[in-house]
C-alpha positions in Angstrom: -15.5 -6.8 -9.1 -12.3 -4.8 -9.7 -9.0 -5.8 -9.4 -6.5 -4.4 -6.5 -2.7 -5.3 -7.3 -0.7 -6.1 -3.9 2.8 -5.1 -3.9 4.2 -7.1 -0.7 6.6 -5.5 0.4 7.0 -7.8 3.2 7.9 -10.7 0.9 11.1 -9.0 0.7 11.6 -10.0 3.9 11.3 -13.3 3.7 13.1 -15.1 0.5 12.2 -13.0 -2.1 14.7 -10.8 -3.6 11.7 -8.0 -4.4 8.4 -7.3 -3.8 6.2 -10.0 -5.0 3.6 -8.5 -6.8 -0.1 -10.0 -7.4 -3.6 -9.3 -7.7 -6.6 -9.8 -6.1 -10.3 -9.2 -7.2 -12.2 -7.1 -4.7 -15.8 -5.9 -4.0 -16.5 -2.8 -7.0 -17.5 0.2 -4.7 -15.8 3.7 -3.2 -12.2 2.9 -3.2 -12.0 2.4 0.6 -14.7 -0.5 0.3 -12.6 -2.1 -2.1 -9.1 -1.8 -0.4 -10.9 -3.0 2.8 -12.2 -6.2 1.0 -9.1 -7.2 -0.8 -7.5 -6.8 2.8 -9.8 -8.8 4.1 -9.6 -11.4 1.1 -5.7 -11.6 1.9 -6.1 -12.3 5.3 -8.1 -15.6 5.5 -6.3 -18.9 5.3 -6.9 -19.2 1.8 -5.0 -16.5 0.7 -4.4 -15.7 -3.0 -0.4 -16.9 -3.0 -0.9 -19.0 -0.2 2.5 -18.9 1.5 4.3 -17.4 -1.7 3.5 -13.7 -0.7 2.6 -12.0 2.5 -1.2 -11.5 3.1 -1.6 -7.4 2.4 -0.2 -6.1 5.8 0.9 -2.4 7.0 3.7 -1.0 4.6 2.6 -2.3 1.6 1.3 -0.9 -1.6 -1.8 -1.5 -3.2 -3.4 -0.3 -6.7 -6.0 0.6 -7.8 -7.8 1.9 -10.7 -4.1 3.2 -11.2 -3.5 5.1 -7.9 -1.3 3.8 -5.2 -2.0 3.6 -1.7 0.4 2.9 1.0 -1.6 0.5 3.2 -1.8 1.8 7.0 -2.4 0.4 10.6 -5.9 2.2 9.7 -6.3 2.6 6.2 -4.8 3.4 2.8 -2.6 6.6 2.2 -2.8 7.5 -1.6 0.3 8.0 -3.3 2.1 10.4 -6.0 3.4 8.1 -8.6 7.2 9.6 -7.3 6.5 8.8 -3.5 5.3 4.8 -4.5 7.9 4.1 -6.5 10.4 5.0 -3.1 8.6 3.0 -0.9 8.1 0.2 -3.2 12.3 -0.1 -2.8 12.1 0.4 0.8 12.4 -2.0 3.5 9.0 -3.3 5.1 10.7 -1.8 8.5 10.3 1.3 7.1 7.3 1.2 5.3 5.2 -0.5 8.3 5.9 3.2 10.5 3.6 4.9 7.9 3.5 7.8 5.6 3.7 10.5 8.4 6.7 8.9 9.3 8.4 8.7 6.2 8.1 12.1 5.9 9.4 13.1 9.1 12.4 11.3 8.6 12.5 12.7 4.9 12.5 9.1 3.2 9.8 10.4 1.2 9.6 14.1 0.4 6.2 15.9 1.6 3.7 16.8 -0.8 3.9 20.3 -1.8 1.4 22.6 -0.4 -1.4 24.1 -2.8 -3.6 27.3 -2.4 -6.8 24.7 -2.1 -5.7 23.4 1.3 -5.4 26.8 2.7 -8.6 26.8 3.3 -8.1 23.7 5.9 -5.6 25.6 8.2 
């Protein structure tokens, strides 16, 4: 099992003055495995913080094994260190567009381009 920290950014939206923050332990395989399970562990009635803290939903970051993930309408983004620390003190509304998004509308700055993806263009 490993362990996946939720940062709800949604509870901000509610009565919580910041992201409640709270882990959840997940299925141990290939990172995408184990995001998907916590997910899916979140999102049964039985939910970790019951009504306390959203369930993990789009816009909100995850953890794990140290590296952040902004969590997608399909999928997790991974995240420099910089870019979850700005989102974590965004609002859900803007974090629930996704990380394309945030850097079209320069909320987040784009990652900087490196000679090993020029081989992908």
């Amino acid at each position: 099992m490993k362990i996946v920290t939720v940062i709800s950014v949604w509870s901000q939206q509610g009565r919580a003055a910041a992201p409640v923050h709270y882990d959840v332990l997940a299925t141990d395989g290939y990172p995408s495995v184990t995001l998907e399970d916590a997910f899916a562990i979140t999102n049964i009635d039985g939910r970790p913080m019951g009504r306390q803290a959203c369930a993990i939903t789009t816009g909100d970051v995850v953890i794990l094994d140290g590296q952040h993930y902004l969590v997608e309408d399909r999928g997790f983004h991974p995240l420099t260190d910089a870019e979850a620390k700005t989102i974590i003190q965004l609002s859900a509304l803007q974090t629930c567009r996704g990380y394309a998004w945030l850097v079209q509308n320069h909320v987040i700055l784009s990652p900087p381009f490196s000679l090993s993806q020029a081989h992908e263009f």
